[in-house]
N, C-alpha and C positions, 0 to 999 in steps of 0.2 A: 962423231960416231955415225956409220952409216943408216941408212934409213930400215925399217924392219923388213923382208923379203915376206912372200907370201908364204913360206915354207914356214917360216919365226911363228906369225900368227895364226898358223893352222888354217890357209887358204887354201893351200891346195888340197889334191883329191878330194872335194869335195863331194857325197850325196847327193844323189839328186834330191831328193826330199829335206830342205833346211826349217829348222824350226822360226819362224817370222816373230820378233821380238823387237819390242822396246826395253831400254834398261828399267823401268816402271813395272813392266811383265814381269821380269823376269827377280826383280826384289818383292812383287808382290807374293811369290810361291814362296821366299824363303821368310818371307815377315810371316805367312800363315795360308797353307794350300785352300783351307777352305775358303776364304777372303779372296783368294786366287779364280777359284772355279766360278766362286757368283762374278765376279767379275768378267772374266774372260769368257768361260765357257757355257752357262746356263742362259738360256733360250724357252723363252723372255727372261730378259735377267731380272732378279729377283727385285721390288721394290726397295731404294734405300730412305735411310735415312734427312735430316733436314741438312741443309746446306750449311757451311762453320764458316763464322766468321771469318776466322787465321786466314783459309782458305782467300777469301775474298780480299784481306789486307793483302794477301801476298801476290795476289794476281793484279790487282790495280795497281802494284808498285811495280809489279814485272811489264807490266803492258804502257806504264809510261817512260820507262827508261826505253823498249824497243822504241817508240813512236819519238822520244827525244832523240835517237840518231837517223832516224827518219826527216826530220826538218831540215828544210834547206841550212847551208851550214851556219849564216848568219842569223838564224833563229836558235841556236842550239843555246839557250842562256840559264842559267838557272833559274830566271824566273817562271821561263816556259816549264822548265823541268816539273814546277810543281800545279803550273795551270794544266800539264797534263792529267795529272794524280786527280784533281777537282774533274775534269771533263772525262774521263774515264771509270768514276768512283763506283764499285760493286757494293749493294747494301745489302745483301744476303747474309744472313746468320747474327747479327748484331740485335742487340736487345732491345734498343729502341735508337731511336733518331739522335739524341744526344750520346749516346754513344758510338754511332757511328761518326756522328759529325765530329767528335774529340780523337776517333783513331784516323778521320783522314786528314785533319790538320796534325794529328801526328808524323800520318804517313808522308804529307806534303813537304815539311820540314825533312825528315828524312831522305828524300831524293833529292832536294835541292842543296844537299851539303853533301851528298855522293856527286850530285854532281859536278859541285862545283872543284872536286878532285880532277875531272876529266878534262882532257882536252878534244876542243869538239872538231877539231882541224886532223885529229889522227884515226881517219875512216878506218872501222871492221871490216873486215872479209865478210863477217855475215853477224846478222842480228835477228835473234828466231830463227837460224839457220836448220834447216833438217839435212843429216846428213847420214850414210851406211854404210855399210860394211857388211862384207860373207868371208863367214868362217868354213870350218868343215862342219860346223853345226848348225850355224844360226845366219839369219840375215835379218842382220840387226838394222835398227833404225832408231834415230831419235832427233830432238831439236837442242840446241844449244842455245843459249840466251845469249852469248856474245862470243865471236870466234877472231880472236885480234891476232895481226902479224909482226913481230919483233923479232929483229936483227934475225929473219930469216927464217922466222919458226913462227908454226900456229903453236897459240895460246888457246884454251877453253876457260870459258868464264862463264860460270856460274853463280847467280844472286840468289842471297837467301835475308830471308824476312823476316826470323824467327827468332825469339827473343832467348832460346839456348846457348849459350856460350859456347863455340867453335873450338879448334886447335888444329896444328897440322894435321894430328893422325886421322882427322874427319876428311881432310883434301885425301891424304894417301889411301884411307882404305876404301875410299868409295868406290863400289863400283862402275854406279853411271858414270863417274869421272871418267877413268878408265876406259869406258866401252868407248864414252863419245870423243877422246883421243883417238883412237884404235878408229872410228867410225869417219870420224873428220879427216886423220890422214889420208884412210882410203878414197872418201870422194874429192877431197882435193887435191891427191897425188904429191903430197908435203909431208914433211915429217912433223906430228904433234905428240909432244911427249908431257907439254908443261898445261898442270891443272891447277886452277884457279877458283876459289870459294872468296865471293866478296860478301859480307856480314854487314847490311847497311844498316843495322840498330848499332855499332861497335862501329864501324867506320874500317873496320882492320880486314886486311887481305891475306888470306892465308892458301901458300904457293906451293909444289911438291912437284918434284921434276922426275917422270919415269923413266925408268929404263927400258929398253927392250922385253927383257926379261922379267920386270915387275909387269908390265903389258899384257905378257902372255900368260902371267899366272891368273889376273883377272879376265884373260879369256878364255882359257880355263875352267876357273871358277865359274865362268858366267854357261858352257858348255853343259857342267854337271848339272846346274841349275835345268837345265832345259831337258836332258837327260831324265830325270825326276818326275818332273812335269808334264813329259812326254808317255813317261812309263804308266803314271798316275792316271791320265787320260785312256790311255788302251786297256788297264784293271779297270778302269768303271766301265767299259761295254762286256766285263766278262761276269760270270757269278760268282766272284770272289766276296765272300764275309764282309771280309775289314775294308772299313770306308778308305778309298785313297788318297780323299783332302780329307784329312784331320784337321778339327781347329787344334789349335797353338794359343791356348787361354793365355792371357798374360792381361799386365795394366792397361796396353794398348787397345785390349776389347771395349772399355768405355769409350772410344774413339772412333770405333768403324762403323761404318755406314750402313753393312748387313748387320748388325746386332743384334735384329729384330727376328732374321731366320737364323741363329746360331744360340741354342738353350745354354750351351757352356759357358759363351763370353757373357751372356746376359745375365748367368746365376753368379758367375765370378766377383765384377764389378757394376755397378751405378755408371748409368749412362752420360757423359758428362755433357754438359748446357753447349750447345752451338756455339758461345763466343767465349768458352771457357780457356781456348787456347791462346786470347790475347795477351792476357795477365788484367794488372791493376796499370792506369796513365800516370805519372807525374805529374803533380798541380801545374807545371809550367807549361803540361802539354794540355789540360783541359782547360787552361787559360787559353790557350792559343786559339782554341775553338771557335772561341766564342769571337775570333777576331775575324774580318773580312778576309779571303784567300788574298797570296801576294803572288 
């Protein structure tokens, strides 16, 4: 299949004025515009929230797998893999010490049987790779956690840390998958069509190979988004009534960070505890704790 032209992706005739986006941006207007504007747009941004735990599992697990393909190749071992998860470890949002210490002897175990899946001999194109793309709308940006080349073709690879149960349709419809395909192609002049969710609580890789054509519906979709947000932005400097970031109440308002300046999500739901997003450990992992790192 030939590679997509810029005409496919909506590159040419572009605007001069593009909207500058990360796919982060651009999911946070349709998760909830007002969670959107503290974010992005208000100046000083609003005071948040405490730091969550999940958060901090999931960044010391992303930041040891870059730094495992970082090491010389003869160091790439899995037992380094998990001395990085130890020399790396974020304590932010965890309840107390023993339970930090039981999620990162959790988390340690976890990397080191992802990695010991890897072969540390077949170099990435990029790792934390930032990489863009201009639409007729958007000049997009973002970073990829792993960008590998097979039989000819970028791969995107994305880890996740979160104790949800995946499926393919979470690879297919996402749409930072999507962008940072569409974004990786363009800064490496290669064709990336195949998206990648690796589930390192499950061990399972869940893979979705786009099309052309799927490509351009999530750039598209990612267009409108900006669209919206764009329009949203120009009504608040006019004297129009109605607010043009509406929150979008839902279960997710015990979760967000602005809570504190949003009355609707706060009268909705009970704000949930910084390390509520862990879950519960299994005795074999709070045993583990208690053990010397390996």
């Amino acid at each position: 299949m030939a590679c997509m032209t810029g005409e496919q992706l909506g590159l040419a005739g572009m605007p001069r004025r593009l909207f500058s986006c990360t796919p982060s941006r651009l999911t946070s207007w349709a998760d909830c515009p007002r969670r959107y504007r503290m974010t992005y747009l208000d100046r000083p941004r609003p005071s948040a929230g405490p730091p969550w735990a999940h958060n901090s599992f999931g960044a010391s697990l992303h930041a040891a797998l870059a730094g495992w393909w970082r090491l010389p190749l003869g160091q790439r071992t899995v037992a380094s893999a998990g001395a990085l998860v130890e020399a790396g470890w974020l304590t932010e949002g965890f309840r107390d010490e023993a339970q930090s210490r039981g999620w990162r002897a959790h988390g340690r175990a976890m990397v080191q049987r992802y990695a010991a899946t890897l072969d540390p001999g077949r170099e990435p194109v990029g790792v934390e790779r930032t990489v863009a793309a201009r639409t007729r709308r958007l000049a997009l940006s973002g970073r990829v956690d792993r960008l590998d080349d097979r039989t000819d073709e970028l791969v995107v690879v994305d880890y996740k840390t979160g104790r949800r149960p995946l499926t393919v349709d979470d690879t297919r419809g996402s749409l930072a998958l999507a962008l940072y395909a569409v974004a990786a192609g363009a800064t490496m002049r290669r064709r990336c069509t195949r998206v990648e969710l690796h589930h390192l609580p499950s061990g399972e890789v869940y893979s979705f190979d786009h099309t052309d054509e799927s490509l351009q519906r999530h750039v598209r979709r990612a267009e409108q988004i900006a669209d919206d947000a764009s329009a949203a932005a120009e009504t608040s400097l006019s004297t129009a009534a109605a607010d043009p970031f509406p929150a979008r109440p839902g279960a997710q308002c015990g979760w967000c960070t602005f809570r504190a300046h949003c009355p609707e999500g706060a009268a909705l739901v009970p704000a949930q505890l910084p390390w509520a997003g862990l879950g519960e450990l299994a005795p074999d992992a709070l045993a583990a704790a208690a053990l010397p790192p390996t």
